[in-house]
SEFIDREN-761125 format. One record per atom (N, C-alpha, C, CB): residue in three letters; atom name; y, x, z; residue number from 1. Coordinates in Angstrom, 2 decimals. Glycine has a CB too. Layout:
BEGIN
+-------+------+---------+---------+---------+--------+
| lotor | logu |      py |      px |      pz | fidren |
+-------+------+---------+---------+---------+--------+
|   ALA |   CA |       Y |       X |       Z |    NUM |
...
+-------+------+---------+---------+---------+--------+
//
This chain:
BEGIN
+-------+------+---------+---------+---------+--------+
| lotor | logu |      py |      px |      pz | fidren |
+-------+------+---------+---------+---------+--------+
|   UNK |    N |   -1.17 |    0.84 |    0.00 |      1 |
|   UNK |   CA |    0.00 |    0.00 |    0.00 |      1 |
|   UNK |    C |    1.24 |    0.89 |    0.00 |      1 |
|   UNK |   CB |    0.00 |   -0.96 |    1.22 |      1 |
|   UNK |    N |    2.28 |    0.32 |   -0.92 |      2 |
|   UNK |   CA |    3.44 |    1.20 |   -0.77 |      2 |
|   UNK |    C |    4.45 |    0.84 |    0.54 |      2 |
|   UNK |   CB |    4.26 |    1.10 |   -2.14 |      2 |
|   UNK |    N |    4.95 |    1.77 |    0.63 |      3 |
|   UNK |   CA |    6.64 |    1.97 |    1.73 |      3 |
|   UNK |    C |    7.73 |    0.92 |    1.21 |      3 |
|   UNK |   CB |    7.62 |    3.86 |    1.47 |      3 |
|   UNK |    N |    7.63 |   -0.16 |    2.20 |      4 |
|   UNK |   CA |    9.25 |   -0.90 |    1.10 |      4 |
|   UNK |    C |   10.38 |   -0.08 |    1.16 |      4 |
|   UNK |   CB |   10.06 |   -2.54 |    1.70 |      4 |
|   UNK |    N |   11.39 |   -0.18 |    0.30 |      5 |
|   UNK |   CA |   12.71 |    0.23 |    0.15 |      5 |
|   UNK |    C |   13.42 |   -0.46 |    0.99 |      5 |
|   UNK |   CB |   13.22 |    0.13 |   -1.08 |      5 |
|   UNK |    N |   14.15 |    1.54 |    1.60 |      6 |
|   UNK |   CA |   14.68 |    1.49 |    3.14 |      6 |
|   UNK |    C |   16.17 |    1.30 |    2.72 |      6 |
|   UNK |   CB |   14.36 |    3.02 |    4.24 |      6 |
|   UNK |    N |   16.19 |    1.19 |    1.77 |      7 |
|   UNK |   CA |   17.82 |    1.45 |    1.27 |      7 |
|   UNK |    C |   18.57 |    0.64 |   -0.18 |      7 |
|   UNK |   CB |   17.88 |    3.19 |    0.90 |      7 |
|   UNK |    N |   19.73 |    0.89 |   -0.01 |      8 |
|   UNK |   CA |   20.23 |   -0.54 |   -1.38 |      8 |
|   UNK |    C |   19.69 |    0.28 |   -2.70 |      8 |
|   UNK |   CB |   22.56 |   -0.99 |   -1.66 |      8 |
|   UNK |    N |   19.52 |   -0.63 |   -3.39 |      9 |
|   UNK |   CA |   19.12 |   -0.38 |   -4.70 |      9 |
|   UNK |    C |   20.26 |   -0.57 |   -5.93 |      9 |
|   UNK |   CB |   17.96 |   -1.30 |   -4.91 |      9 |
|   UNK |    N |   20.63 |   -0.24 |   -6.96 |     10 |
|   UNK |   CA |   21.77 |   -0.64 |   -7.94 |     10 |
|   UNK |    C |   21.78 |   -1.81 |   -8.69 |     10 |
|   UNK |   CB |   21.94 |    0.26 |   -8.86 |     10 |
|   UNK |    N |   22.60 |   -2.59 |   -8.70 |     11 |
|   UNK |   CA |   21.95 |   -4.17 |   -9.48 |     11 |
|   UNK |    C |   21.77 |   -3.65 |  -10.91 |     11 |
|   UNK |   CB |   23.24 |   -5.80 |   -9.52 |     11 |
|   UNK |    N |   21.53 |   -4.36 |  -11.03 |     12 |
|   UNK |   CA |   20.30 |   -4.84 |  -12.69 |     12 |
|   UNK |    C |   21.56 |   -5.41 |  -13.25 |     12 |
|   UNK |   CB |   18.53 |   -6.41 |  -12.58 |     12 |
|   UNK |    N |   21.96 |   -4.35 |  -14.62 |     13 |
|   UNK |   CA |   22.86 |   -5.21 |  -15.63 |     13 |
|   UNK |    C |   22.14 |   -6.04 |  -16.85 |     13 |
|   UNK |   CB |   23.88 |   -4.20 |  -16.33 |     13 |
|   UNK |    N |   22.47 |   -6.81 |  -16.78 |     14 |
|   UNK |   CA |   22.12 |   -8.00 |  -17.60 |     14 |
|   UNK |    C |   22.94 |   -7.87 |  -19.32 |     14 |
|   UNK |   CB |   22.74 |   -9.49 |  -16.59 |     14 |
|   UNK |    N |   22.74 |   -7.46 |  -20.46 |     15 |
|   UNK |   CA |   23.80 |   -7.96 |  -21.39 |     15 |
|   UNK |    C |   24.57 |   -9.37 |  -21.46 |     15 |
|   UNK |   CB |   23.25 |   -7.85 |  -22.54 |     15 |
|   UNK |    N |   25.67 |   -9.10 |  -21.46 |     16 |
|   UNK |   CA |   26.58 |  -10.34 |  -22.09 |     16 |
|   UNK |    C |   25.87 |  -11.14 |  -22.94 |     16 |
|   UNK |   CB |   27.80 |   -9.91 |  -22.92 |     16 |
|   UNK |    N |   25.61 |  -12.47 |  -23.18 |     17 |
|   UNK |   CA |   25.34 |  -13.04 |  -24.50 |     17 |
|   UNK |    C |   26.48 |  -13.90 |  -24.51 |     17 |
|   UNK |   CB |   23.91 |  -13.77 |  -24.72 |     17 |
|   UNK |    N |   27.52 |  -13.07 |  -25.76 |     18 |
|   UNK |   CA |   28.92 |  -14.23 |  -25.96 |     18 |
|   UNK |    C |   28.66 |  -14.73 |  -27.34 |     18 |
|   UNK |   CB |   30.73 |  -13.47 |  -25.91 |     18 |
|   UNK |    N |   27.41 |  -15.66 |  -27.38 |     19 |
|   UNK |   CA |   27.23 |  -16.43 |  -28.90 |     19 |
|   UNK |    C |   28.38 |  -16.98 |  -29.25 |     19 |
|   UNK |   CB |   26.19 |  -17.62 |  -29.01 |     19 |
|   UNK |    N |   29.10 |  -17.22 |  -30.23 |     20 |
|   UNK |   CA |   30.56 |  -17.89 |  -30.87 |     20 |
|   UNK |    C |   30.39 |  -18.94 |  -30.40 |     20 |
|   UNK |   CB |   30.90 |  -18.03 |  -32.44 |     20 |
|   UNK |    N |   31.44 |  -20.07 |  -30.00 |     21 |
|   UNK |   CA |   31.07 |  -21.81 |  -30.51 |     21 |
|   UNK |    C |   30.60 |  -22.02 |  -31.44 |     21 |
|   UNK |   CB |   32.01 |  -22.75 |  -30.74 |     21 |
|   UNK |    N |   29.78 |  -22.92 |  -31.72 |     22 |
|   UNK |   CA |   29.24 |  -23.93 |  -33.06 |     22 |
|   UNK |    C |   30.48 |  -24.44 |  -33.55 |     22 |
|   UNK |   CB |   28.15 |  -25.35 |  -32.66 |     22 |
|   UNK |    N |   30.72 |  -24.44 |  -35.21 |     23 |
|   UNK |   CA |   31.57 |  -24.97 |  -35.93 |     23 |
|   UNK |    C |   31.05 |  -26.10 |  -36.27 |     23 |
|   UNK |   CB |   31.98 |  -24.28 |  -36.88 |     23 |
|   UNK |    N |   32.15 |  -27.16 |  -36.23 |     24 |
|   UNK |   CA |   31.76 |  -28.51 |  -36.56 |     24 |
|   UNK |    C |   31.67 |  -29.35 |  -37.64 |     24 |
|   UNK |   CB |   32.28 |  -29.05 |  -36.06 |     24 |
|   UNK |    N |   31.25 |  -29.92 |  -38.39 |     25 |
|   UNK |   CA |   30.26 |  -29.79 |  -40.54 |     25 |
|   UNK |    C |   31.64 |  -30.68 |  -40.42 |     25 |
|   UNK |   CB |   27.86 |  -30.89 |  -41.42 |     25 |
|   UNK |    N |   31.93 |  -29.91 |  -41.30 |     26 |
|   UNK |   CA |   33.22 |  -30.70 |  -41.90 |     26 |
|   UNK |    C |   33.33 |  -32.32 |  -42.39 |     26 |
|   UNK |   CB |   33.55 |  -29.96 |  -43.15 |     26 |
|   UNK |    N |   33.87 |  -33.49 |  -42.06 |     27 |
|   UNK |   CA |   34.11 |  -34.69 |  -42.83 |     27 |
|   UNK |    C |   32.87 |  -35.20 |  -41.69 |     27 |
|   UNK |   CB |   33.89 |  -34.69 |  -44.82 |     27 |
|   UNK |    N |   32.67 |  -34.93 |  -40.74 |     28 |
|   UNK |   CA |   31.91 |  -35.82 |  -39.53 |     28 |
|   UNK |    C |   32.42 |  -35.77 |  -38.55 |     28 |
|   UNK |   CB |   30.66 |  -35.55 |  -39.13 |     28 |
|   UNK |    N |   32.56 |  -37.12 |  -38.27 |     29 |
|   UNK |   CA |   33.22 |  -37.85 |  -36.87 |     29 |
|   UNK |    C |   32.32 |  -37.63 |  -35.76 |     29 |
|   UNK |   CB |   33.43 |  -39.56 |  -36.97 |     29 |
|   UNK |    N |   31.34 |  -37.28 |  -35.62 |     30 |
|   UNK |   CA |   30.71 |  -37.15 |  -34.59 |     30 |
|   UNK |    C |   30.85 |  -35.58 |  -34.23 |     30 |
|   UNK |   CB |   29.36 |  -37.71 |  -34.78 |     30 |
|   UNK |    N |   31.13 |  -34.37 |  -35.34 |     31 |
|   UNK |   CA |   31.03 |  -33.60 |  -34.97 |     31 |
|   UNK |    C |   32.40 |  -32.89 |  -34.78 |     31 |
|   UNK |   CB |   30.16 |  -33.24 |  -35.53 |     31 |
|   UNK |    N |   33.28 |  -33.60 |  -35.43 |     32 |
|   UNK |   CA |   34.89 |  -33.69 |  -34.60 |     32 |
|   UNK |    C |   35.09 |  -34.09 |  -33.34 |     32 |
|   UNK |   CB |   35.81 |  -34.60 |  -35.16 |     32 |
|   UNK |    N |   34.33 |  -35.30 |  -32.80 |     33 |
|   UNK |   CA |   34.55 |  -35.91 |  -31.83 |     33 |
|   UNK |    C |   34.03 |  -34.51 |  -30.58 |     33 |
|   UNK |   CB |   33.73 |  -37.46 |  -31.97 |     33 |
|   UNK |    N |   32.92 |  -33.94 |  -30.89 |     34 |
|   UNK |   CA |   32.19 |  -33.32 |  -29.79 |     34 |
|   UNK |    C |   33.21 |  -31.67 |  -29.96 |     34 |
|   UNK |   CB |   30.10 |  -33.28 |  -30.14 |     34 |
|   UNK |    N |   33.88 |  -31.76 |  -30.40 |     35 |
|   UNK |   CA |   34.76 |  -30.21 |  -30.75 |     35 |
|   UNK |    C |   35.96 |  -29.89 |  -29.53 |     35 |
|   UNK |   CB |   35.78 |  -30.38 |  -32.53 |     35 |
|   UNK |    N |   36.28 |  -32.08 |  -30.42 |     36 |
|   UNK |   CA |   37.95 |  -32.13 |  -29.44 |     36 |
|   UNK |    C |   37.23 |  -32.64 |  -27.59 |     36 |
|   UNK |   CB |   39.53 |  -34.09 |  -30.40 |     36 |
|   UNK |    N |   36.10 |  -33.19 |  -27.50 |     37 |
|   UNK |   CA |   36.06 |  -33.20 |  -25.77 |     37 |
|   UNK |    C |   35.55 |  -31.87 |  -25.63 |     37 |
|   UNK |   CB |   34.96 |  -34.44 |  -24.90 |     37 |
|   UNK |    N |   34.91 |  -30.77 |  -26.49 |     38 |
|   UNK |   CA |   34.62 |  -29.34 |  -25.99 |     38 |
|   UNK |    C |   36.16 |  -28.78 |  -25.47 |     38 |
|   UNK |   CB |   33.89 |  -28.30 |  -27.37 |     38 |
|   UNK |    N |   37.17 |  -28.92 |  -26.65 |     39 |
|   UNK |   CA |   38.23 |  -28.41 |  -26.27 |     39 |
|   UNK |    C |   38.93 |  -28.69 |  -25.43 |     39 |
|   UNK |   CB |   38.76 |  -28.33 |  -26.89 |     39 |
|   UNK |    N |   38.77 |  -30.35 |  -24.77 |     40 |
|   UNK |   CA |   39.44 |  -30.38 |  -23.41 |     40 |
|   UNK |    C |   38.68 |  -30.58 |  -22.39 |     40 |
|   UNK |   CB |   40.38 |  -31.29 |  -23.29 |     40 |
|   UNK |    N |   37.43 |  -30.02 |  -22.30 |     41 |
|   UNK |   CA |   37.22 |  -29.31 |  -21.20 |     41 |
|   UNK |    C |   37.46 |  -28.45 |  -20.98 |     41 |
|   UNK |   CB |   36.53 |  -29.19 |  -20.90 |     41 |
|   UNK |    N |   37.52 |  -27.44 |  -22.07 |     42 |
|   UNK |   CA |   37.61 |  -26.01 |  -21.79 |     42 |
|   UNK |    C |   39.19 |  -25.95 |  -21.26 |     42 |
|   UNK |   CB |   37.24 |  -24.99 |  -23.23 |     42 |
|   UNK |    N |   39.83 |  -26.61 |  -21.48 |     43 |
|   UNK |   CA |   41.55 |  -26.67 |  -21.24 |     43 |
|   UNK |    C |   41.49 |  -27.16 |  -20.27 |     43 |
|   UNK |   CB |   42.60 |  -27.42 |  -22.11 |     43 |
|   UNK |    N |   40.47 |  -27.64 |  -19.53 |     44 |
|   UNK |   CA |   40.65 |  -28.03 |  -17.71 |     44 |
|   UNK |    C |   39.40 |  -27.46 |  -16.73 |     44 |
|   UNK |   CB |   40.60 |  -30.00 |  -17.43 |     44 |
|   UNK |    N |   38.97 |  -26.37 |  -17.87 |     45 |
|   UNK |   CA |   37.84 |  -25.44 |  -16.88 |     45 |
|   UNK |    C |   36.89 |  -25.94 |  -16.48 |     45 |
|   UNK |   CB |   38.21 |  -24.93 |  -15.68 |     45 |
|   UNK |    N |   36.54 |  -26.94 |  -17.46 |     46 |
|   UNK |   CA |   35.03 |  -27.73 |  -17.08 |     46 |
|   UNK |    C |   33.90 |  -26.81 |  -17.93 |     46 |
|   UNK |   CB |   34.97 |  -29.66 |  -17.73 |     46 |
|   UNK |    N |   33.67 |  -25.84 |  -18.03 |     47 |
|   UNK |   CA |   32.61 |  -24.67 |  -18.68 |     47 |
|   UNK |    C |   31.12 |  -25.65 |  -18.57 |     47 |
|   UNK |   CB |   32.51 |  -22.86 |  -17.49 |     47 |
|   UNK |    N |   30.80 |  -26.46 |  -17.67 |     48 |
|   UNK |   CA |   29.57 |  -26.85 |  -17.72 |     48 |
|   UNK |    C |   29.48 |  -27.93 |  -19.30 |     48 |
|   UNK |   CB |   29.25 |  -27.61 |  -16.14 |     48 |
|   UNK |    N |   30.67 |  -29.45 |  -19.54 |     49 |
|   UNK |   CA |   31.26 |  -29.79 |  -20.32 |     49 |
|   UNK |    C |   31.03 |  -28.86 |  -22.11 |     49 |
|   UNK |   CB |   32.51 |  -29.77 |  -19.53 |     49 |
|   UNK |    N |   31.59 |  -28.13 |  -21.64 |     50 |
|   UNK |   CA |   32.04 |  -27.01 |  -22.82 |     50 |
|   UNK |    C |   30.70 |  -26.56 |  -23.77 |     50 |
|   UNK |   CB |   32.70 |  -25.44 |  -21.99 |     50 |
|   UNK |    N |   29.50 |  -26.09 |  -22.43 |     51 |
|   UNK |   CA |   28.51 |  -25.80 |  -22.93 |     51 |
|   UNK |    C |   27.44 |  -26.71 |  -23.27 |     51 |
|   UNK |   CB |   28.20 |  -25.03 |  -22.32 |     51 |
|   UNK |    N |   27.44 |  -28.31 |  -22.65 |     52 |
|   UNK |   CA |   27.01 |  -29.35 |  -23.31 |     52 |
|   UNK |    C |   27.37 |  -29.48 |  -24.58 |     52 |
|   UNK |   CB |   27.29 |  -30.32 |  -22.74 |     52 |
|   UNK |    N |   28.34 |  -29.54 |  -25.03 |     53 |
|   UNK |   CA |   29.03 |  -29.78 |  -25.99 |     53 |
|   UNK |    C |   28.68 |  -28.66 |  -27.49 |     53 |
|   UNK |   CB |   30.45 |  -29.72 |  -25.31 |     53 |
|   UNK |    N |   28.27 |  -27.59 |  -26.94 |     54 |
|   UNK |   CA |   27.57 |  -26.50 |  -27.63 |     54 |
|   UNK |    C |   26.40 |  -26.79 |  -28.06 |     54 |
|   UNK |   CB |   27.43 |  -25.43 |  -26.92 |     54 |
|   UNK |    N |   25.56 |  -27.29 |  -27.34 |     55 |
|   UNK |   CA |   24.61 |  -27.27 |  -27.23 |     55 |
|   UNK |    C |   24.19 |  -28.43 |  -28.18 |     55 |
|   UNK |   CB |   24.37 |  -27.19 |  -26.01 |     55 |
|   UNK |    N |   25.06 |  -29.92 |  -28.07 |     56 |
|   UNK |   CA |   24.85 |  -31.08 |  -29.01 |     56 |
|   UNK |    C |   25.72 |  -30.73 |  -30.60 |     56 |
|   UNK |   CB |   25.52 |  -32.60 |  -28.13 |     56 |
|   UNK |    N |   26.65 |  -29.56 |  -30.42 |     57 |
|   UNK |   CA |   26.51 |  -29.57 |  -31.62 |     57 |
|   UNK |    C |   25.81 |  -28.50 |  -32.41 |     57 |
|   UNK |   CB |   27.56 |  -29.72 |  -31.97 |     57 |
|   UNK |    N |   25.39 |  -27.47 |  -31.87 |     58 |
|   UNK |   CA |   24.20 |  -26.85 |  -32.58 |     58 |
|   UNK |    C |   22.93 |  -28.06 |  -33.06 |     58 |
|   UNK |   CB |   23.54 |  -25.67 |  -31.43 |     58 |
|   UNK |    N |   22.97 |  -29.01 |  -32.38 |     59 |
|   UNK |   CA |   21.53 |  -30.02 |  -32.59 |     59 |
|   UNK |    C |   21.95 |  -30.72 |  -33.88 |     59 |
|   UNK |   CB |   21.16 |  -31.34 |  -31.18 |     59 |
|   UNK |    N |   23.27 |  -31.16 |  -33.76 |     60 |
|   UNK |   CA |   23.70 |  -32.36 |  -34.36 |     60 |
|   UNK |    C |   23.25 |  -32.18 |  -36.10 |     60 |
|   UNK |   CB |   25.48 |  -32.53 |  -34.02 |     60 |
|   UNK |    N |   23.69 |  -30.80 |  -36.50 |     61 |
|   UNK |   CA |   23.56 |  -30.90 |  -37.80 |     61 |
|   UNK |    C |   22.13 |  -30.81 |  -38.30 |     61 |
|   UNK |   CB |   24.37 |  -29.96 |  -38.37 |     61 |
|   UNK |    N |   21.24 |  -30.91 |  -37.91 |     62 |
|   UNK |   CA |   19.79 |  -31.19 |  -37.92 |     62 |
|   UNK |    C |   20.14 |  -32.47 |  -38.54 |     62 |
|   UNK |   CB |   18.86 |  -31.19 |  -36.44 |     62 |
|   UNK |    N |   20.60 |  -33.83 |  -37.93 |     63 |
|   UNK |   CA |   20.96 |  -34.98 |  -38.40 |     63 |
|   UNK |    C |   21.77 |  -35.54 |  -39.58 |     63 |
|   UNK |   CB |   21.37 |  -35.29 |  -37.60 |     63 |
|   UNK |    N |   22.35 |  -34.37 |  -40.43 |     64 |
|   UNK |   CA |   22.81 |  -34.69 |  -41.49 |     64 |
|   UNK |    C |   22.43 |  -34.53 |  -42.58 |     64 |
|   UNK |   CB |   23.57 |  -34.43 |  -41.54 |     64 |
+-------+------+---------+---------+---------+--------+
//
């Protein structure tokens, strides 16, 4: 059996993943609609909002 560690260890860097926003298919209302509530969340620091909003429109264009 090993000796646990008597002492701090250095954290673990993680890379950034800063994927772009999803652009929204031009001449769709649904994918305008999900752009402009991305953009005002992000303009009132709702990040959870923001990344829903990412997330339905990466899906969305599957549907067109």
């Amino acid at each position: 059996m090993t000796e646990p560690t008597r002492y701090s260890t250095p954290p673990v860097e993680l890379p950034l993943c800063a994927d772009p926003d999803p652009v929204p298919v031009e001449g769709c209302a649904g994918c305008t609609e999900l752009a402009a509530v991305r953009d005002r969340a992000r303009a009132g620091g709702d990040m959870t909002t923001v990344s829903d909003c990412n997330v339905f429109l990466r899906r969305h264009p599957q549907d067109h």
